[in-house]
Phi, psi and omega in degrees: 000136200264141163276130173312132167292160184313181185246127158320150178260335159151223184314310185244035163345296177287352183291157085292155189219094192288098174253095147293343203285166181241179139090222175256288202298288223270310198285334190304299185320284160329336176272329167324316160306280178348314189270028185253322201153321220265160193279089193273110154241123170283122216265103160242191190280157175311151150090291199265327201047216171273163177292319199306331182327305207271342188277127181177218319314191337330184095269095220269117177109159180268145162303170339281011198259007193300163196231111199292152159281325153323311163316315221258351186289326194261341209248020171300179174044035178254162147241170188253078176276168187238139157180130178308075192294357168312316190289154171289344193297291179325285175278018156265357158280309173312291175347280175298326155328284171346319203271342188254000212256134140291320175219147168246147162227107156247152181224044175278176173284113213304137168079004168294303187294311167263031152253001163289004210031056163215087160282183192268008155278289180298347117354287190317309168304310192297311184240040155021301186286334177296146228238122160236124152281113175231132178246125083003162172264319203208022170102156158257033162209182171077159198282025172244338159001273159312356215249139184286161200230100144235189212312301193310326187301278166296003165277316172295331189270354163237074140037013172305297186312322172287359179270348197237154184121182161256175192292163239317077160229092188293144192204120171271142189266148182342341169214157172297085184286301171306317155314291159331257219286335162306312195300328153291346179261357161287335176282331179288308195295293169352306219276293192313339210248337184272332180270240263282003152296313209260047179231326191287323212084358201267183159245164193244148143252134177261123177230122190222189193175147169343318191281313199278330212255323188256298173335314179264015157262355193310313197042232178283006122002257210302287177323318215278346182252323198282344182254301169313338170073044193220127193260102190314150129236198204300132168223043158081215179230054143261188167270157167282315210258315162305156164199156337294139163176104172163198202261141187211178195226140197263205196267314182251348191188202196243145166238167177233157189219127195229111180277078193272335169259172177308296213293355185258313173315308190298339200255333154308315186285332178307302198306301183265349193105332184333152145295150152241030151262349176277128209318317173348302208241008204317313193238194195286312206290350184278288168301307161324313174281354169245040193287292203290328175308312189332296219289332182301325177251010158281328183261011173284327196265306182320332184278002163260020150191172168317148153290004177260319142343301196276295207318296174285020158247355161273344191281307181317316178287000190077000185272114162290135193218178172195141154298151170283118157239173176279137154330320185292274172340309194273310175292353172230035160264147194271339158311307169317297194300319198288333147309322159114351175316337157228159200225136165242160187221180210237110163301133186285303169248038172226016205040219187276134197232164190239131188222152174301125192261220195288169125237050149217193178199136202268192169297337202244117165296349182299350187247340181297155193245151199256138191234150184251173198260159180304131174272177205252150181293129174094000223273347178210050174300272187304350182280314179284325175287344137329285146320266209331312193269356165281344207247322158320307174308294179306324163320282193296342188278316186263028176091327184289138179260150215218032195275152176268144175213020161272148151145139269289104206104327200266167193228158186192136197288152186321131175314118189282132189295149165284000000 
């Protein structure tokens, strides 16, 4: 009788992925991998970990073992090892990681990594084939280079804040949005740099940043100025360029309604009574330039019934329409749950804990991913260093050298095959 092969984790089943990164951006990136498939180990400092281990409250758990939830939002499908990268101890943990790794993902401060004595040429030697994802605050040149980066910053500083609010109150949203989209637009280059190794044999460095990651969400935004010559500012919670598309208000509460076509305004006018022949509103552009008469005489009518009311006779009409819900109201909503969006996973020391999941599923359950829970600091020091000296064991038994040299200074020898 033939033995079955493992059950896949998904797409990237064969990867590995060596997570240097801290913080958000860099750990967000990595778990995206995790959640494909590929196999994350996360390298942090003794004692301490990443700093998010400390960001709270909340917290989960009695000290000393409580578990900041911040934490535990970015790091599923990871193990954890601890190693002192000053040290020879350290980067002789690294070293080896390397060597063996499809991808590195880091988010130091440019030139960090190489007084670690691992710049991306000595990557390169050591592992050839490797993929380095490095996220930034503002990018690795130019005269912002040097400046540490976290999210609220850049998000004021590519103009995000001024786009959100109401006019002038710049208001940051509501999640680390620039983090999130590095860390997402590092998993795309990654992705891109893993199909051209297996046409090249090479490896890539993908490089994005804080900066780069909201600059490239500006979208028609970004335009209304680099072509139109017009500098968006806030506009609260309608759309600048749509009308009706925003937040309005009912009899118990607020609904929001979004007329993105002719046919959808006319299915509004329908709904509420409105003329969509009065010169005002005849065309979009008409509205947008009367956007406060609209919204004034859509909540003259709104106001004579519920959100749920209004919700259902635009959901009958074909009008994307919605209610504001609470975190709490969107996670024990059964649309959420039936989508896959929340996950429980079994914690080593809070048990089974429930976390916001994948969001996307592929068709072939064979690709969906079995996802583990965030680890505890240090939680597979001996399990991965295990690995490591078995695989080693083997190296040397089949000839290959497998002595470690990376790290300041050091020179380093043809890379030993996996």
């Amino acid at each position: 009788m033939s033995l079955s092969a493992p059950p896949r984790r998904g797409p990237l089943d064969d990867c590995l992925v060596v997570d240097l990164s801290h913080a958000l951006a860099g750990p967000h990136a990595a778990m995206l991998l995790g959640d494909l498939g590929a196999r994350v180990i996360k390298v942090e400092k003794p004692r301490v970990g990443d700093e998010t281990r400390g960001w709270g409250p909340p917290f989960a758990g009695p000290a000393p073992t409580r578990e900041s939830t911040y934490f535990l939002s970015c790091n599923r499908n990871k193990e954890s090892v601890t190693a002192d990268l000053s040290t020879a101890q350290g980067r002789d943990l690294l070293d080896r990681l390397i060597r063996r790794a499809d991808v590195l993902v880091e988010n130091f401060r440019p030139g960090v990594l190489d007084r670690l004595g691992f710049p991306h040429d000595r990557l390169r030697e050591a592992n050839p084939a490797l993929v380095v994802l490095s996220i930034s605050g503002f990018g690795h040149d130019g005269p912002a280079a040097e400046r540490p980066g976290y999210d609220q910053i850049a998000q004021g500083e590519a103009g995000l804040m001024s786009l959100t609010g109401e006019p002038g109150h710049p208001t940051k949203a509501g999640v680390p949005i620039a983090d999130l989209m590095a860390g997402t637009y590092g998993v795309l280059g990654v992705l891109g740099a893993l199909a051209d190794r297996r046409a090249s044999g090479r490896g890539r460095v993908v490089r994005t940043s804080l900066l780069s990651a909201v600059v490239g969400v500006h979208s028609f935004q970004g335009t209304r100025w680099t072509v139109a010559g017009e500098v968006p500012r806030g506009s609260g919670n309608r759309h600048p360029a749509i009308a009706p598309y925003g937040l309005y208000r009912c009899a118990d509460g607020d609904i929001q309604i979004a007329a993105g076509s002719e046919a959808l305004w006319q299915a509004v006018a329908g709904v509420t009574g409105l003329d969509p022949a009065d010169p005002r509103y005849a065309a979009n552009a008409d509205r947008v330039l009367h956007h406060a008469e609209l919204a004034a005489d859509l909540e003259a009518v709104l106001a004579h019934g519920t959100v749920a009311t209004w919700t259902a006779r635009f959901d009958a009409a074909g009008v994307p329409a919605g209610r504001v819900r609470t975190l709490d109201e969107v996670y024990d909503w059964e649309q959420t749950r039936q989508q896959g969006l929340v996950i429980t996973v079994d914690h080593a020391t809070l048990g089974a804990i429930e976390l916001p999941g994948t969001p996307w599923h592929f068709d072939d359950p064979e690709g969906s991913p079995r996802h583990t829970a965030p680890p505890v600091l240090g939680q597979h020091d001996s399990s991965v260093r295990a690995w490591l000296d078995g695989l080693d064991e083997v190296d040397t038994a089949n000839g290959n050298d497998v002595r470690v040299t990376i790290g300041p200074g050091a020179a380093r020898p043809a890379r030993a095959p996996r």
